[in-house]
Every structure is written in structure tokens, then in C-alpha cells.
TORDOMI-827926 format. One record per residue: chain; x negated, y negated, z negated of N, C-alpha, C, CB in turn. Coordinates in steps of 0.05 Angstrom, whole numbers, plus 5000, padded with zeros to 4 digits. Each point is the difference from the previous one (the first is absolute). Glycine has a CB too. Layout:
// residues N
{"A", {X, Y, Z}, {X, Y, Z}, {X, Y, Z}, {X, Y, Z}};
...
***
This chain:
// residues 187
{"A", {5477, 4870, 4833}, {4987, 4982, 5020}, {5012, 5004, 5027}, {4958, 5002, 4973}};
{"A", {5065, 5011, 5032}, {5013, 4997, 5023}, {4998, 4973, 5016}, {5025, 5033, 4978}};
{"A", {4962, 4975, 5045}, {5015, 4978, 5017}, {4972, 4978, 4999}, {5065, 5008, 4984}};
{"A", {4919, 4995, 4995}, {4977, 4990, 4999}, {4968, 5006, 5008}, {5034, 4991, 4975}};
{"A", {4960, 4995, 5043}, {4975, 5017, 5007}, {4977, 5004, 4974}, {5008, 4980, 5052}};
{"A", {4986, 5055, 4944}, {4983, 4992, 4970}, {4966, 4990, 5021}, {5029, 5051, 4948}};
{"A", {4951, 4947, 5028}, {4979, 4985, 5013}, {4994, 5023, 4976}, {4999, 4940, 5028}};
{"A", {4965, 5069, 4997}, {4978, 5025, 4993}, {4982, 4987, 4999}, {5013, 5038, 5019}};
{"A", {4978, 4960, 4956}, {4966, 4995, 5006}, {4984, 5024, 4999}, {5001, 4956, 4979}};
{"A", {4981, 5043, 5042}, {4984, 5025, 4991}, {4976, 4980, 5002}, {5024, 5053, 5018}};
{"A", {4957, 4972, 4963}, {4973, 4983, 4983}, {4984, 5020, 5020}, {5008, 4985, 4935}};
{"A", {4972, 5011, 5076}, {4979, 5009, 5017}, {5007, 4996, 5030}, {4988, 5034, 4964}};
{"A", {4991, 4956, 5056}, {5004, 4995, 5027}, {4987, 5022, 5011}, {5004, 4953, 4998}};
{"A", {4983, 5073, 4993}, {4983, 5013, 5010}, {5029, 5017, 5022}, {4951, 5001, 4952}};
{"A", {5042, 5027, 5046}, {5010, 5014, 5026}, {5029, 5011, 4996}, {4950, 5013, 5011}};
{"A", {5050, 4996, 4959}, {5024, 5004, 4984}, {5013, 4976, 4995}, {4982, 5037, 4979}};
{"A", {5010, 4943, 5015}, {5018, 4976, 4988}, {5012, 4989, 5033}, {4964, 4983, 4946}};
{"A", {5023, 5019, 5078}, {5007, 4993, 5028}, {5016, 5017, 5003}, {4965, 4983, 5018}};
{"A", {5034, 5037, 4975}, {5025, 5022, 5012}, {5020, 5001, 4985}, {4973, 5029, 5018}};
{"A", {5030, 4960, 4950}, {5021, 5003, 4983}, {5011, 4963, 5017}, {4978, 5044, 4940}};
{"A", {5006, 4943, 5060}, {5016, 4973, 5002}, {5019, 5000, 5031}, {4956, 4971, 4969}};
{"A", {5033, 5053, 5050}, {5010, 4993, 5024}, {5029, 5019, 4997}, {4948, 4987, 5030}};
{"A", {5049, 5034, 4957}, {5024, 5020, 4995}, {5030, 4983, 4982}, {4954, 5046, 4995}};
{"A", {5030, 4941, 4981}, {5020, 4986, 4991}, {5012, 4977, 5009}, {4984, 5020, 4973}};
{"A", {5003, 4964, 5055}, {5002, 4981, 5007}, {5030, 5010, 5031}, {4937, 4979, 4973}};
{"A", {5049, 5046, 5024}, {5026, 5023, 5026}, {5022, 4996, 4979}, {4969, 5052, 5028}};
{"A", {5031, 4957, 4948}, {5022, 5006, 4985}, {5020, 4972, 4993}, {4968, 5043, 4981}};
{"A", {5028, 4936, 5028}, {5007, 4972, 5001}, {4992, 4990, 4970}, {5040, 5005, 5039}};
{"A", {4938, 5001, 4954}, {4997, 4985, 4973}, {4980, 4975, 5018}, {5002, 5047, 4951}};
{"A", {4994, 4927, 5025}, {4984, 4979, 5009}, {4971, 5007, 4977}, {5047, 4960, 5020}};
{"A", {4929, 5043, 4995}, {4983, 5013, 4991}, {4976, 4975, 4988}, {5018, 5045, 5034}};
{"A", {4964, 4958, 4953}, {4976, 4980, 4995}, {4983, 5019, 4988}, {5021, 4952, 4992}};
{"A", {4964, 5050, 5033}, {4964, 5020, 5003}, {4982, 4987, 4976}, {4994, 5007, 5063}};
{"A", {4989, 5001, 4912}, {4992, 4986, 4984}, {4968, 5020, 5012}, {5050, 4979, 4954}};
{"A", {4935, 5007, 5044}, {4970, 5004, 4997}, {4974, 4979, 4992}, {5020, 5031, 5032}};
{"A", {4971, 4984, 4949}, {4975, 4991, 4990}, {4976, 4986, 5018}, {5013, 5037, 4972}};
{"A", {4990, 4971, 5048}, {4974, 5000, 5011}, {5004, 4977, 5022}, {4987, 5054, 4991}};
{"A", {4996, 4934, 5027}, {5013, 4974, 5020}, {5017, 5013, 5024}, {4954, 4966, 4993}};
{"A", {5039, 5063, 5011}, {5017, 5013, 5023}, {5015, 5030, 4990}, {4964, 4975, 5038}};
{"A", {5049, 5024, 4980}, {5014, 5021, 4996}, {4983, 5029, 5023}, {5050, 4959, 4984}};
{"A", {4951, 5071, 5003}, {4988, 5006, 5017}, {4973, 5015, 5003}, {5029, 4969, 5004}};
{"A", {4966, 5011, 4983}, {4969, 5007, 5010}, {4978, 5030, 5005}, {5008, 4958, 4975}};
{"A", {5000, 5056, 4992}, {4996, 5026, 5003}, {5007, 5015, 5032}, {5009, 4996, 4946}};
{"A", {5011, 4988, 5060}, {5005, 5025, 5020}, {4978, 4995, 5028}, {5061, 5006, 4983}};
{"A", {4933, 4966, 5020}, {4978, 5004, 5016}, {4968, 5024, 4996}, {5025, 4948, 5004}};
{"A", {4973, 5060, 4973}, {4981, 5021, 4997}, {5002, 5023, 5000}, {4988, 4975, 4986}};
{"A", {5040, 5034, 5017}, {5011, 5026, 4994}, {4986, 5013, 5030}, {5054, 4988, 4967}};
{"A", {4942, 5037, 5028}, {4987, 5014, 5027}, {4983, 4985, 5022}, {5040, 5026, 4994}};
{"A", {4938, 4960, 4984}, {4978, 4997, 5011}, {5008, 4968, 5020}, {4983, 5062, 4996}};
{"A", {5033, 4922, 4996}, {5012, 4982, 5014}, {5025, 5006, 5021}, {4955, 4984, 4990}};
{"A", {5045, 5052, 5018}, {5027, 4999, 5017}, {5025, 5012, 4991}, {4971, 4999, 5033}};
{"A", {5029, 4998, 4931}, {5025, 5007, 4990}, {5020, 5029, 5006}, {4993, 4951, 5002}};
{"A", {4991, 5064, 4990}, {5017, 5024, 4995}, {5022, 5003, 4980}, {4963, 5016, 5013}};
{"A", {5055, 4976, 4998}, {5018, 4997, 4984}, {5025, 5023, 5001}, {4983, 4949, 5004}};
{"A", {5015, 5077, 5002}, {5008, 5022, 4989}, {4992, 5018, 5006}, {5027, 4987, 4994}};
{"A", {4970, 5042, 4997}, {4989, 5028, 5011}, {5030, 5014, 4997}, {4939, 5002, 4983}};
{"A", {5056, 5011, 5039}, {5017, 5021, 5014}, {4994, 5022, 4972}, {4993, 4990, 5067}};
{"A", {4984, 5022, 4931}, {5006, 5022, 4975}, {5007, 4987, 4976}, {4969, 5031, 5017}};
{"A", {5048, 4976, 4967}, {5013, 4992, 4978}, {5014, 5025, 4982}, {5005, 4954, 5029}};
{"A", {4971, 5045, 4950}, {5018, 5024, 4980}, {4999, 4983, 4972}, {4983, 5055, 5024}};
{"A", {5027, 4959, 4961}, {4994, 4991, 4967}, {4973, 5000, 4985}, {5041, 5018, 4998}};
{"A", {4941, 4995, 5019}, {4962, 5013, 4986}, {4997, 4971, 5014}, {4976, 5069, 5004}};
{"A", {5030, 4905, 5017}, {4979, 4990, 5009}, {5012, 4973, 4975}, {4984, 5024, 5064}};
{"A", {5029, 4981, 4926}, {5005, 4966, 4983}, {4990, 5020, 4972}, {5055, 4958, 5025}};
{"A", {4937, 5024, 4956}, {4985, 4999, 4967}, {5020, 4976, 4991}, {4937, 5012, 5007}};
{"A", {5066, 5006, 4971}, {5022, 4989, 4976}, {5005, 5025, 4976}, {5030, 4967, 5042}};
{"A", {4983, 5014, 4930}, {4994, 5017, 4987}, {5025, 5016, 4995}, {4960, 4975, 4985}};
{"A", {5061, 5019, 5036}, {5026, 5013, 5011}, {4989, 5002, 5030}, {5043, 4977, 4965}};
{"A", {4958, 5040, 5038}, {4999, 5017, 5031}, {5008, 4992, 5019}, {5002, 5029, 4985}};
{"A", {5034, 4977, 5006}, {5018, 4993, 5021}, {5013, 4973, 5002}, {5007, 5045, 4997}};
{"A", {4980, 4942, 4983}, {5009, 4969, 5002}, {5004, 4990, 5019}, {4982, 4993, 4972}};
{"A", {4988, 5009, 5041}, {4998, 4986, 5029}, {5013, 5014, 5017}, {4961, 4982, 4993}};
{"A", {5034, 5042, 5006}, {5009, 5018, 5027}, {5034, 4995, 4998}, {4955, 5046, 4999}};
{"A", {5068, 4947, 4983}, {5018, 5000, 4999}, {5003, 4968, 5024}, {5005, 5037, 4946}};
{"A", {4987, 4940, 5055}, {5000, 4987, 5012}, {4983, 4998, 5037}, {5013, 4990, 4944}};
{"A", {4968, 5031, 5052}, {4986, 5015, 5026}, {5020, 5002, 5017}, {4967, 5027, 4980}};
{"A", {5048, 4988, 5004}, {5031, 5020, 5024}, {5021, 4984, 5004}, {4998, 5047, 4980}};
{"A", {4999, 4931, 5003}, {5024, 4980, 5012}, {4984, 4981, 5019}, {5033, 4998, 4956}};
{"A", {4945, 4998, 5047}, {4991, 4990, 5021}, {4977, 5004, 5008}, {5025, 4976, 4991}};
{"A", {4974, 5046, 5031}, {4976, 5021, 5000}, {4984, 4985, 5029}, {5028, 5055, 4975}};
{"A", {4950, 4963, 5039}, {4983, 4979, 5017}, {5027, 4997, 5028}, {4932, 5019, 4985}};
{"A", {5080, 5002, 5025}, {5021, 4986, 5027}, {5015, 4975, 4985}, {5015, 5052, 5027}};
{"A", {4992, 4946, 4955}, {5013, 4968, 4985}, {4984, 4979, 5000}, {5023, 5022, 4969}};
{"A", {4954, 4977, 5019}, {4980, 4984, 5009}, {4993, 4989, 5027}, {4989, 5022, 4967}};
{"A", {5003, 5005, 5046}, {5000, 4993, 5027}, {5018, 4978, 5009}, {4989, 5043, 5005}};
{"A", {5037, 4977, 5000}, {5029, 4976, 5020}, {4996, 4985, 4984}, {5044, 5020, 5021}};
{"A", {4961, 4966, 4948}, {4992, 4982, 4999}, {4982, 4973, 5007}, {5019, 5033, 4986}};
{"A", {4962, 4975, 5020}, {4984, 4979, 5004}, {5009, 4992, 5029}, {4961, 5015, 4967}};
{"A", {5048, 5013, 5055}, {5001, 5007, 5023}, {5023, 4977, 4999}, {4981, 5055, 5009}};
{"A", {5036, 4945, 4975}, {5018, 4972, 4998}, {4996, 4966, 4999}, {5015, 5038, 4980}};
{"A", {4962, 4969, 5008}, {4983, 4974, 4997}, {4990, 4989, 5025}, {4986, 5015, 4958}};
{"A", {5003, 5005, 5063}, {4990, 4997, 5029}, {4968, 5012, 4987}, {5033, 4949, 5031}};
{"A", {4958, 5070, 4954}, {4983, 5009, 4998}, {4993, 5029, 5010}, {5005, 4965, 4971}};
{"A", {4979, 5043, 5050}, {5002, 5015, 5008}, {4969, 5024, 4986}, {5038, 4965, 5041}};
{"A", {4980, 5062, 4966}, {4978, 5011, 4974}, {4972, 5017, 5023}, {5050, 5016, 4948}};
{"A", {4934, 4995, 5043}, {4986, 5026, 5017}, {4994, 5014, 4972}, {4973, 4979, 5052}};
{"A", {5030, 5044, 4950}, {4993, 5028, 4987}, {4968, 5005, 4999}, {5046, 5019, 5018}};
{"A", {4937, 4982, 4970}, {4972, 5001, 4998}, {4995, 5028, 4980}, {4994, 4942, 5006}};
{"A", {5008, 5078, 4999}, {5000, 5026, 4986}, {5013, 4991, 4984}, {4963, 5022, 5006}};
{"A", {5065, 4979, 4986}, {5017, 5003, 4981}, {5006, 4975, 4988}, {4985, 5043, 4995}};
{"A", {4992, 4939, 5007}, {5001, 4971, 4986}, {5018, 4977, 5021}, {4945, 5011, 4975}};
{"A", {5065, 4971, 5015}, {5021, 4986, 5012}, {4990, 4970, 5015}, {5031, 5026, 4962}};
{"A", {4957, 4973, 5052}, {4993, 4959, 5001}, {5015, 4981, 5016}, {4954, 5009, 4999}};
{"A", {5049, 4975, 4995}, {5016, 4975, 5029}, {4980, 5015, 5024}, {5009, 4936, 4972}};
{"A", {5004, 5064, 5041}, {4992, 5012, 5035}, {4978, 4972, 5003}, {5059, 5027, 5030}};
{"A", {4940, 4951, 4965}, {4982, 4975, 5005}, {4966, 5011, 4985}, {5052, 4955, 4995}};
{"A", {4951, 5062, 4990}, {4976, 5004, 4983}, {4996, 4978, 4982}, {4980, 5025, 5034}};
{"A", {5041, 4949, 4952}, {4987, 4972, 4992}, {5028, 5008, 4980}, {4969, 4957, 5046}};
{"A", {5016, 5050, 4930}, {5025, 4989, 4973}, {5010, 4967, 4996}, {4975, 5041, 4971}};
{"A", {5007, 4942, 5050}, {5020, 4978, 4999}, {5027, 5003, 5017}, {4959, 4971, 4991}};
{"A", {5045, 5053, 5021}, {5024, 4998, 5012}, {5021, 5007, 4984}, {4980, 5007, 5037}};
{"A", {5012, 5009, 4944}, {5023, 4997, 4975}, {5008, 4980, 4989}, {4989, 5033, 4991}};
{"A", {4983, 4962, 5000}, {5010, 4975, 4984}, {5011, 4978, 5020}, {4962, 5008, 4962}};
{"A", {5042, 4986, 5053}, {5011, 4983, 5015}, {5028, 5005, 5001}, {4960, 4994, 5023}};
{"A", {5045, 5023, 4985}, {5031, 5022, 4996}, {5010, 4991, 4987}, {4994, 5037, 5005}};
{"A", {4994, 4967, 4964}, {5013, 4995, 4974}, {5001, 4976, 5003}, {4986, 5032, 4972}};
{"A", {5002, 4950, 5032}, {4995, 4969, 4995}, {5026, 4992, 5018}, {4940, 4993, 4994}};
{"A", {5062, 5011, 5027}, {5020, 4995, 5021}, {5032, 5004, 4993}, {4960, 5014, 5029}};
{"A", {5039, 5014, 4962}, {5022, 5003, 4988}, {5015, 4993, 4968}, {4984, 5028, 5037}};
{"A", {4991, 4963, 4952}, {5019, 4983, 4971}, {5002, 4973, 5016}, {4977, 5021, 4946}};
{"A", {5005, 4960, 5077}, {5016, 4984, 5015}, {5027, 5001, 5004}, {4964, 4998, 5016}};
{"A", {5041, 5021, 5000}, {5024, 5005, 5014}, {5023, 5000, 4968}, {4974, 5034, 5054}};
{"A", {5018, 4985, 4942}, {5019, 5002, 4970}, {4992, 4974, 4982}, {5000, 5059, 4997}};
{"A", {4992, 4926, 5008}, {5001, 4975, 4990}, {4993, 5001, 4964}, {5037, 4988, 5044}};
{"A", {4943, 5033, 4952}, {4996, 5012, 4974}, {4981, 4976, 4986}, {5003, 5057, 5016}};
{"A", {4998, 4925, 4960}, {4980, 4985, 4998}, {4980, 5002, 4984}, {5026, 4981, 5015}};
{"A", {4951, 5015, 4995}, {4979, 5021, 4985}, {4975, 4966, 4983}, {5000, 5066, 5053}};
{"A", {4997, 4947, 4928}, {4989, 4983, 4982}, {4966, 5015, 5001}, {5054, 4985, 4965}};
{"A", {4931, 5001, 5041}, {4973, 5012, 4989}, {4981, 4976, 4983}, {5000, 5037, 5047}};
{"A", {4989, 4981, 4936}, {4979, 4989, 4976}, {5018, 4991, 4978}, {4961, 4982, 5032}};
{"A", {5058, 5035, 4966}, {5021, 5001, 4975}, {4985, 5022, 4986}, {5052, 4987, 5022}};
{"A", {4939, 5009, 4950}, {4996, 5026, 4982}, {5025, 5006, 4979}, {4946, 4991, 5003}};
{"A", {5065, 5036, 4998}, {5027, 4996, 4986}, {4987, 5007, 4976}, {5040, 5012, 5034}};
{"A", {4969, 4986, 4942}, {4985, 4999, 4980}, {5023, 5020, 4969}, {4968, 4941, 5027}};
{"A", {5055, 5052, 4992}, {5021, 5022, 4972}, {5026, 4993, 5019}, {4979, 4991, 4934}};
{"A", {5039, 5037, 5063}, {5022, 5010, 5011}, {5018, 4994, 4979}, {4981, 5033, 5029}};
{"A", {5038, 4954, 4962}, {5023, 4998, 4989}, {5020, 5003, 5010}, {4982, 4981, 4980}};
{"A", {5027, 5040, 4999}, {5031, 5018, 5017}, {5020, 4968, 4983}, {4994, 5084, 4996}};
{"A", {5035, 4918, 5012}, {5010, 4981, 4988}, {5039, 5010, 5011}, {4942, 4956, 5001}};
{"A", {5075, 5027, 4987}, {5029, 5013, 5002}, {5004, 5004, 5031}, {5022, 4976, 4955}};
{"A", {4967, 5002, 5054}, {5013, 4992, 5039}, {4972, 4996, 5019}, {5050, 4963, 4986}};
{"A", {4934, 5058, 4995}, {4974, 5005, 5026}, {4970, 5006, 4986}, {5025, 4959, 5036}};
{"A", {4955, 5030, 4977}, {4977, 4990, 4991}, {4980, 4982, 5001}, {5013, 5028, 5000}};
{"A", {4981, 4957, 4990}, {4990, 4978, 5001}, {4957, 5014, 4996}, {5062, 4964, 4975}};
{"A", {4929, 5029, 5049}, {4968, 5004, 5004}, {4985, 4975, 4990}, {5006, 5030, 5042}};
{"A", {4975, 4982, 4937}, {4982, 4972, 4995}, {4983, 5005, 5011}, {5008, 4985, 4964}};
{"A", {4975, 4991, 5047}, {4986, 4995, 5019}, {4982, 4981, 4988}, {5032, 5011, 5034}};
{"A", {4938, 4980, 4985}, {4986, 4982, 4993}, {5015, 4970, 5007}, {4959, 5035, 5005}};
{"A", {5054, 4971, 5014}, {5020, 4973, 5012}, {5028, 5003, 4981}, {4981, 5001, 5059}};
{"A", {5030, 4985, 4959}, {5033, 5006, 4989}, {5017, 5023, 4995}, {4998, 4967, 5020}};
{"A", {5017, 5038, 4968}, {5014, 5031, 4997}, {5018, 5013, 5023}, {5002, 4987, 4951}};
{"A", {4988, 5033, 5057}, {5018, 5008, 5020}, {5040, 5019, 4984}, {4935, 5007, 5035}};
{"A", {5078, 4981, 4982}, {5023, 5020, 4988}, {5009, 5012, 5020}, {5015, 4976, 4966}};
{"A", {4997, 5053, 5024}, {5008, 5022, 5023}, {5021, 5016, 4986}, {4952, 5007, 5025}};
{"A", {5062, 5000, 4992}, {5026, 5022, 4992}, {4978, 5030, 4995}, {5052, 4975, 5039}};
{"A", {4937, 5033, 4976}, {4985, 5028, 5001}, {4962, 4993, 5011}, {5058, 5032, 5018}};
{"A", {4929, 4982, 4962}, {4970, 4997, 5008}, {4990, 5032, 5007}, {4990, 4954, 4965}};
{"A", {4989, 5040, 5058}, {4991, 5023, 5008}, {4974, 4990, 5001}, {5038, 5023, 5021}};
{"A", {4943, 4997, 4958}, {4979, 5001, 4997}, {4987, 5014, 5016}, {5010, 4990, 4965}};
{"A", {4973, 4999, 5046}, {4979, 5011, 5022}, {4965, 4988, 5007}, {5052, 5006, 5020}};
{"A", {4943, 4998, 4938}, {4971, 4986, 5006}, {4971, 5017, 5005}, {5025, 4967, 4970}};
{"A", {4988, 5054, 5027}, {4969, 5020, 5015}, {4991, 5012, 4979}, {4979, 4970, 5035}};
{"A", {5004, 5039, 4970}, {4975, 5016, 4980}, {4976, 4981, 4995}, {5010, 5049, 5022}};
{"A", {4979, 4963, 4971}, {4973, 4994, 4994}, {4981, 5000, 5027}, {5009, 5021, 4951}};
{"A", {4997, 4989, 5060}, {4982, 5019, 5029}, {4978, 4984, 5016}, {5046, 5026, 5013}};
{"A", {4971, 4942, 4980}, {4980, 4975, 5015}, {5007, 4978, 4994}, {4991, 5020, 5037}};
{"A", {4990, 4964, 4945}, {5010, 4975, 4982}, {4998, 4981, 5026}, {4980, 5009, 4942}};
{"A", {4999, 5001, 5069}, {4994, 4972, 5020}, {5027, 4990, 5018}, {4947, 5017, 5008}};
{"A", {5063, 5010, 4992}, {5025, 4995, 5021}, {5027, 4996, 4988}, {4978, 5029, 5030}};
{"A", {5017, 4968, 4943}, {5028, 4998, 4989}, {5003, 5020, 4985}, {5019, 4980, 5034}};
{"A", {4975, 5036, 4967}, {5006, 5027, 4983}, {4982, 5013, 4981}, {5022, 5008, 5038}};
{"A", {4988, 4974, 4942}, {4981, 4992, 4973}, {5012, 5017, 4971}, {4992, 4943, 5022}};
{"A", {5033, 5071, 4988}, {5016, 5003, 4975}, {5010, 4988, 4984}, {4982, 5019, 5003}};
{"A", {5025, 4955, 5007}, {5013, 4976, 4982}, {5031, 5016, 4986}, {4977, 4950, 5040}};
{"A", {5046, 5064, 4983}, {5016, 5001, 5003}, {5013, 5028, 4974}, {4986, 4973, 5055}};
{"A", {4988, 5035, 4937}, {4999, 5015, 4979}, {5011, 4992, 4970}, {4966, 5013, 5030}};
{"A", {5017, 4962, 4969}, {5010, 4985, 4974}, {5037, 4998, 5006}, {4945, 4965, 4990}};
{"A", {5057, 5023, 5033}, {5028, 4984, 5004}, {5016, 5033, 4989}, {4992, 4949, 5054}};
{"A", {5006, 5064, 4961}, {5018, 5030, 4999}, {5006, 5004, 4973}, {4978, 5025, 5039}};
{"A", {4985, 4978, 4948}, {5011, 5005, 4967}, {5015, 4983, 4985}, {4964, 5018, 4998}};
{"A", {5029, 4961, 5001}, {5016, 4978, 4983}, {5040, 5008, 5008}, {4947, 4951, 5009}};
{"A", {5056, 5058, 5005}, {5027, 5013, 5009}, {5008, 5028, 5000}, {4996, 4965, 5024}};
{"A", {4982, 5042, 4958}, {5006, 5025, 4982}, {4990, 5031, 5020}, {5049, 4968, 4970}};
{"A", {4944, 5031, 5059}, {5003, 5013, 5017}, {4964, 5011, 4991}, {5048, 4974, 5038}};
{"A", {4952, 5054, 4966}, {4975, 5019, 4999}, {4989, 4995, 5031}, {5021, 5041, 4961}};
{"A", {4952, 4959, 5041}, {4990, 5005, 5023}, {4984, 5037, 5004}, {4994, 4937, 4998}};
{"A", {5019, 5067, 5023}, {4993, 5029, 5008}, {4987, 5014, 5021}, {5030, 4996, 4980}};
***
């Protein structure tokens, strides 16, 4: 695929699927944000009580649950809370420290989400909502997403549909089925 821009779909608009679409959208791929729900997001307006704590300064391997340990923590250390931070700090989000816990300096998790929203603008990322993807097919020259609408096709998919943790918000566990059907264990 030299010389060709590949195209990412990633499946979830929540906080992970915003941060995988804006990273791969850096890496010059042409991206399409897929989500279930009418917005993208949303969860993150409730995170820390509406003002989005969106990292803690303490960070060991005892504070994540999994039934591999270091699963998570292996990805912690590649992007631990100072990465988070400048990140966002890149976005124009500015942080305050609240005993160890991390928030937009604004106290309003819509300032993240705005961030995010702003910057798949800029990166010109195009985001589809009230798509339910319904099966992942790997195929010779990509993958083709079935959908309640039309089929999406992509060189590389990045799954990012959540847990279970909050159906209301999107994070229903849909993304579970999709993983298995592609042979992948959840851990």
C-alpha cells in the first residue's frame, strides 16, 4: 500500500476510540469514527462527577484488575499520567492536580470533550454516529464492517467499544461479541 493513504476505522466514539482516531489521524491515515449511539462521547461528560478526571498521578499495576496483571500496566508505562497530561495540554486543555487526581483546570469534562471534538475537526476525521457494527470481516486487502446501514471498508480496524460499565452511555459490551467472532479472548 505504498504511497496510498490506508483508511482506519475505529468502532467506538467513547474516550479510547477519540484518542485512537486522533493518533491515527497524526499518523496520516484517513480515519471514519464509527459509533452506536447519536453522539460521540458522552460517557465522558460523567466521568468525575461531571468534571472528568481523566488521569491519576499514582499509577501502579494493584490499581488496574485483569486476569493478566501486567496487561494493562504494560501499556500504563507507555503512556503514563505526565503523557496524558501534555497531551491534552496539546489540545489547549489545561489540567489542576486535586490530591493526585487529574481534571481540566475548567472543572467541566465538556472541556475535553470539546478538545476531542475539535481536534478530529481539524484532522478532518469522519465520524459516523448511530451506526451499530454488527460483524468484523477480515478479508485479502482489508476489512469490510457490517453495519445496520451500509458496509464500512478499512485497511486496519481499531476496536474501541467499551465495557459493560454504562449501557446508557454506550458502553454496553457490544464490542465483545465483535472481538470474539475474530477469535481474540477477552481479559
Amino acid at each position: 500500500m505504498k504511497g496510498k493513504q490506508r483508511t482506519v476505522a475505529v468502532i467506538g466514539g467513547g474516550a479510547s476510540g477519540m484518542m485512537a482516531a486522533v493518533t491515527a489521524a497524526l499518523e496520516g491515515a484517513r480515519v471514519i469514527l464509527l459509533e452506536h449511539k447519536d453522539r460521540i462521547g458522552k460517557k465522558i461528560l460523567s466521568t468525575g462527577n461531571g468534571r472528568c478526571n481523566f488521569t491519576n498521578i499514582y499509577q501502579e499495576p494493584i490499581c488496574y484488575h485483569s486476569e493478566d496483571p501486567m496487561f494493562p500496566w504494560k501499556i500504563v508505562e507507555k503512556f503514563n499520567a505526565q503523557a496524558v497530561i501534555s497531551f491534552f495540554l496539546q489540545l489547549g486543555v489545561y489540567s489542576k492536580n486535586r490530591n493526585g487526581y487529574i481534571y481540566p483546570n475548567s472543572d467541566q469534562a465538556s472541556a475535553v470533550l470539546d478538545a476531542f471534538r475539535m481536534e478530529l475537526d481539524r484532522l478532518k476525521v469522519e465520524i459516523r454516529t448511530g451506526v451499530e457494527c454488527r460483524e468484523i470481516r477480515p478479508g485479502k486487502k482489508g476489512f469490510t464492517i457490517l453495519t445496520g446501514q451500509d458496509p464500512v471498508r478499512a485497511d486496519r480496524v481499531i476496536l474501541c467499544a467499551g465495557s459493560k460499565a454504562a449501557p446508557a452511555t454506550g458502553s454496553d459490551g457490544s464490542g465483545y461479541d465483535l472481538a470474539k467472532k475474530l477469535g481474540h479472548r477477552i481479559i
